[in-house]
Wavefront OBJ file of the C-alpha trace (Angstrom):
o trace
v 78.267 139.718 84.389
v 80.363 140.288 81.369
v 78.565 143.055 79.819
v 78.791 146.026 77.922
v 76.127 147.861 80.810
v 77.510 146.546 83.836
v 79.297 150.520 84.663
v 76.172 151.763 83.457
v 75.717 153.099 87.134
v 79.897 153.462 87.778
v 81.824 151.390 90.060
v 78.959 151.788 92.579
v 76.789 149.756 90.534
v 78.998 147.200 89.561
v 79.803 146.671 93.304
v 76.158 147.146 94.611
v 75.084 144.196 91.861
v 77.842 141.805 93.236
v 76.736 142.498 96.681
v 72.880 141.521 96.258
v 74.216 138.403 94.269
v 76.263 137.327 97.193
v 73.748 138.299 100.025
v 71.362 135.729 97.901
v 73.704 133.497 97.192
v 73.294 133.784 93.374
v 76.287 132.522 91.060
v 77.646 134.902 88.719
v 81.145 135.587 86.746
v 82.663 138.061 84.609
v 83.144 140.772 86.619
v 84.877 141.383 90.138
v 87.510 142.918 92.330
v 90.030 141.914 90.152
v 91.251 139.949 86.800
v 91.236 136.775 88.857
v 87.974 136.988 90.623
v 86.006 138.474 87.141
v 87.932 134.978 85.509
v 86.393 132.617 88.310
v 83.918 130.753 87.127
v 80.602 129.631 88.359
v 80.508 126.193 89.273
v 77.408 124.690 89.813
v 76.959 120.625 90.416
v 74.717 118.288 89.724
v 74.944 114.468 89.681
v 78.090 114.569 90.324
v 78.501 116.389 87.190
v 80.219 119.959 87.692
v 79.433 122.451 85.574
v 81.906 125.572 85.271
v 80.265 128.703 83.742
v 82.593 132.157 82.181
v 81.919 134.859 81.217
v 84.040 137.263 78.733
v 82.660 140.518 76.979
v 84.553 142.502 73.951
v 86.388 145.429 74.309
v 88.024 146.064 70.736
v 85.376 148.023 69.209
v 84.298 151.429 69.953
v 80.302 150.073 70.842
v 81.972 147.851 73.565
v 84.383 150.623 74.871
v 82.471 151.360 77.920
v 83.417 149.203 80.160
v 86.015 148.732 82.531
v 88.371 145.848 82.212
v 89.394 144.786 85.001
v 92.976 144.218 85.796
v 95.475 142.481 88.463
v 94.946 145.494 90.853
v 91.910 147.082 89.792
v 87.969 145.747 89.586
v 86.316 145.792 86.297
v 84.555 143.297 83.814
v 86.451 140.501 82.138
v 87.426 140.951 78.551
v 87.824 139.023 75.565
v 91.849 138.816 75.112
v 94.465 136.009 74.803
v 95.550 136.757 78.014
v 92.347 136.361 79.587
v 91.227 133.270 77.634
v 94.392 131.417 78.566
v 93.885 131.515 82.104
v 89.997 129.868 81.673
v 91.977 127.502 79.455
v 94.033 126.317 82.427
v 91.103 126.970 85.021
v 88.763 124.722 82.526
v 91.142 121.494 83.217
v 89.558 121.351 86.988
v 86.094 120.928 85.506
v 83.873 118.195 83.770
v 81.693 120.528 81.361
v 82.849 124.159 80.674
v 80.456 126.769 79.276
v 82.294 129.860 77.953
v 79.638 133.068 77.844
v 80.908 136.038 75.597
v 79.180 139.146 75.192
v 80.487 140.368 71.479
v 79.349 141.235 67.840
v 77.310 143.821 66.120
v 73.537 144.613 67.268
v 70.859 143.688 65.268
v 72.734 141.521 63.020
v 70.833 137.319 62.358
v 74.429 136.810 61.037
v 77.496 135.812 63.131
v 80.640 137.589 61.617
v 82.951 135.767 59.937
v 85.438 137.023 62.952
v 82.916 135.659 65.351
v 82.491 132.260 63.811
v 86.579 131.747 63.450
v 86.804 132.551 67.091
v 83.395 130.655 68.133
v 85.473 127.265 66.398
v 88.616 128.529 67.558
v 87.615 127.615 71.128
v 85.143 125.203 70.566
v 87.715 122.107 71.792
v 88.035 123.970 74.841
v 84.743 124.463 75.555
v 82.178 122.400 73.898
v 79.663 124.840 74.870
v 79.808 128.114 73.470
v 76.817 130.900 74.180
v 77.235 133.909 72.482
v 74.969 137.895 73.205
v 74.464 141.189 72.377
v 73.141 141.289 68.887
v 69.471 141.403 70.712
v 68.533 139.141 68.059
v 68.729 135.627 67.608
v 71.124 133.840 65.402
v 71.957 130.334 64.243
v 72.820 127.469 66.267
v 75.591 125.015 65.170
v 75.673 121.936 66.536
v 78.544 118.899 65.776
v 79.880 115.778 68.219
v 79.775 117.114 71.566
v 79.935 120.804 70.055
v 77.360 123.188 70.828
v 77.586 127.343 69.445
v 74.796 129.676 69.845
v 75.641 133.239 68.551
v 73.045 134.480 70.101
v 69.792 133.627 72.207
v 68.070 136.904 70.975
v 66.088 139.038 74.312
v 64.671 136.911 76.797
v 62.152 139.716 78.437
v 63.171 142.888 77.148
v 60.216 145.735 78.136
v 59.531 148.884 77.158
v 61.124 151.738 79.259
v 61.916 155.468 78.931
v 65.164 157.369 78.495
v 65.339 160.754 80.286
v 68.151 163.050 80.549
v 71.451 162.218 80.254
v 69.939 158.787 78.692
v 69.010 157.246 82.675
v 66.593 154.511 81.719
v 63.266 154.132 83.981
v 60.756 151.648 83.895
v 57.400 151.730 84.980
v 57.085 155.363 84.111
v 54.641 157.744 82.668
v 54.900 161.032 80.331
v 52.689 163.293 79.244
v 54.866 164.328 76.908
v 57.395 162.351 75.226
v 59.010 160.925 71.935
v 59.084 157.097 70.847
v 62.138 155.615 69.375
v 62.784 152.281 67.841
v 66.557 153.243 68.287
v 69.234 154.281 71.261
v 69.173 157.938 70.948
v 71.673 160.154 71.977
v 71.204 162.402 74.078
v 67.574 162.331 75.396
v 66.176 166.028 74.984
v 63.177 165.102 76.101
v 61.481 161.625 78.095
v 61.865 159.035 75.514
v 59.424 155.596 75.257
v 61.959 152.657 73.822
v 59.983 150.487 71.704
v 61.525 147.174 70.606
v 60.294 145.513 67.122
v 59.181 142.043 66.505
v 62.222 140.068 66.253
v 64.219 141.722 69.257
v 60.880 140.182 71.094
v 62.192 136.795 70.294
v 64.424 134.251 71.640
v 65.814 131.081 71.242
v 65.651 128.779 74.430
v 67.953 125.957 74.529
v 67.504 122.560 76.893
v 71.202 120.857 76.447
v 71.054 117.063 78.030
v 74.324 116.075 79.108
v 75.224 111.895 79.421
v 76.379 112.022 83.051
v 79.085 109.094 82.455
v 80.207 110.157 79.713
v 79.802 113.877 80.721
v 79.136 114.749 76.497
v 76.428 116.360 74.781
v 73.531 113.518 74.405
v 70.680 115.890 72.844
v 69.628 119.727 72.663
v 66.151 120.780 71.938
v 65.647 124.317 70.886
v 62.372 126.449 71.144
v 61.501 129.669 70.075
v 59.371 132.211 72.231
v 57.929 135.325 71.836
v 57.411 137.856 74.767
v 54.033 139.743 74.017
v 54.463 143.507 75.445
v 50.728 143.532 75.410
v 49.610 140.506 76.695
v 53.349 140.027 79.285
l 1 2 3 4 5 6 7 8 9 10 11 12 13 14 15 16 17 18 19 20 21 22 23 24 25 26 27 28 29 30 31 32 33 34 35 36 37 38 39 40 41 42 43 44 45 46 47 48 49 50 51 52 53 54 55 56 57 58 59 60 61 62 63 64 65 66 67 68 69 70 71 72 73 74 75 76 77 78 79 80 81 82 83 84 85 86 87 88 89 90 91 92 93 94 95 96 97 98 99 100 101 102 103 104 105 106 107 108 109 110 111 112 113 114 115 116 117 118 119 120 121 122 123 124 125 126 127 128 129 130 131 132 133 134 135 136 137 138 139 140 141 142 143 144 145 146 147 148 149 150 151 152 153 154 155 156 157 158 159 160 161 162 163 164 165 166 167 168 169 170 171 172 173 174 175 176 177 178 179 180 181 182 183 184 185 186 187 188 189 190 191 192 193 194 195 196 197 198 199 200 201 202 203 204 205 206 207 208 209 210 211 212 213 214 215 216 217 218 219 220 221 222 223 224 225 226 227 228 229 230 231 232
């Protein structure tokens, strides 16, 4: 839930999205009432094993600004800070395998930044799995003892959809007359089709086997896919 989109529709949105994920009983983290509930993680268990997911998103650069981080008194979307990352540190000791999701970096970049990979290793003892998002493309995958960092798993299913004015995205929509971009414009004079090129159509799918006594990484198998806007 740790997004840069998730006040894309206001606090009304935000709220409405953790409604439906509760009234269907669907896990989620990064983003709440409050600093404490957007740090909770989701815990999920299996054979025995309990698996604690969270999820952080930047806020330092201007790209990443439009969010709100949520604070001791007031909802919002958990951030990447020390403060924040301290408390999952101490949450993280109640837990046999701790995934840490951040949403940070540059779009469109197959490089982590070198800021990215000092923090990535930073926290890597604290969480031996790492997934990183946002560049919409995939990057590299490092992999040591019981260490797993992805930058970035690329777009799962990203489809084509249309910006209209003031840049409200629709899907399933049709124009007589519009303009294409491969690009976010800003602002939308007229209906815009969003295209997405060939490598933001790719991502990397990761199956991580975990020994259950030893609750360590045993083996990850990686596979690349490619979602066909044609063919779906």
């Amino acid at each position: 839930m740790a997004n840069n989109h998730m006040f894309d529709y206001g606090e009304v949105g935000m709220k409405e999205t953790i409604e439906i994920l509760k009234k269907n009983n669907i896990l989620y983290s990064g983003a709440d009432s409050n600093i404490y509930e957007a740090l909770k993680p989701a815990i999920f268990n299996y054979n025995n094993v309990e698996f604690a997911f969270y999820s952080l998103c930047e806020h330092n650069d201007l790209f990443l600004k439009m969010i709100v981080p949520a604070t001791e008194n007031h909802y919002g979307v958990a951030t990447i800070n020390d403060n924040n990352l301290e408390k999952i540190k101490t949450i993280s000791k109640s837990y046999d395998i701790n995934i840490l999701l951040l949403h940070l970096g540059r779009e469109n970049l197959i490089y982590p930044a070198p800021y990215q990979k000092k923090f990535f290793n930073d926290y890597s003892s604290f969480f031996p799995i790492i997934l990183g998002n946002h560049s919409h493309v995939p990057m590299r995958v490092d992999e040591e003892k019981n260490k797993l960092i992805a930058y970035s798993h690329g777009n799962f299913i990203f489809d084509e959809f249309f910006y209209i004015k003031p840049s409200i995205i629709l899907n399933n929509k049709k124009f007589k007359d519009y303009q294409i971009t491969y690009d976010l414009p800003s602002p939308v004079k007229k209906p815009t089709l969003k295209k997405w090129d060939k490598i933001k159509r790719i991502s990397i799918i990761l199956e991580i086997n975990i020994d259950e006594k030893s609750k360590k990484i045993e083996e990850v198998k990686k596979n690349y896919i490619c979602f066909d806007q044609e063919e779906r």
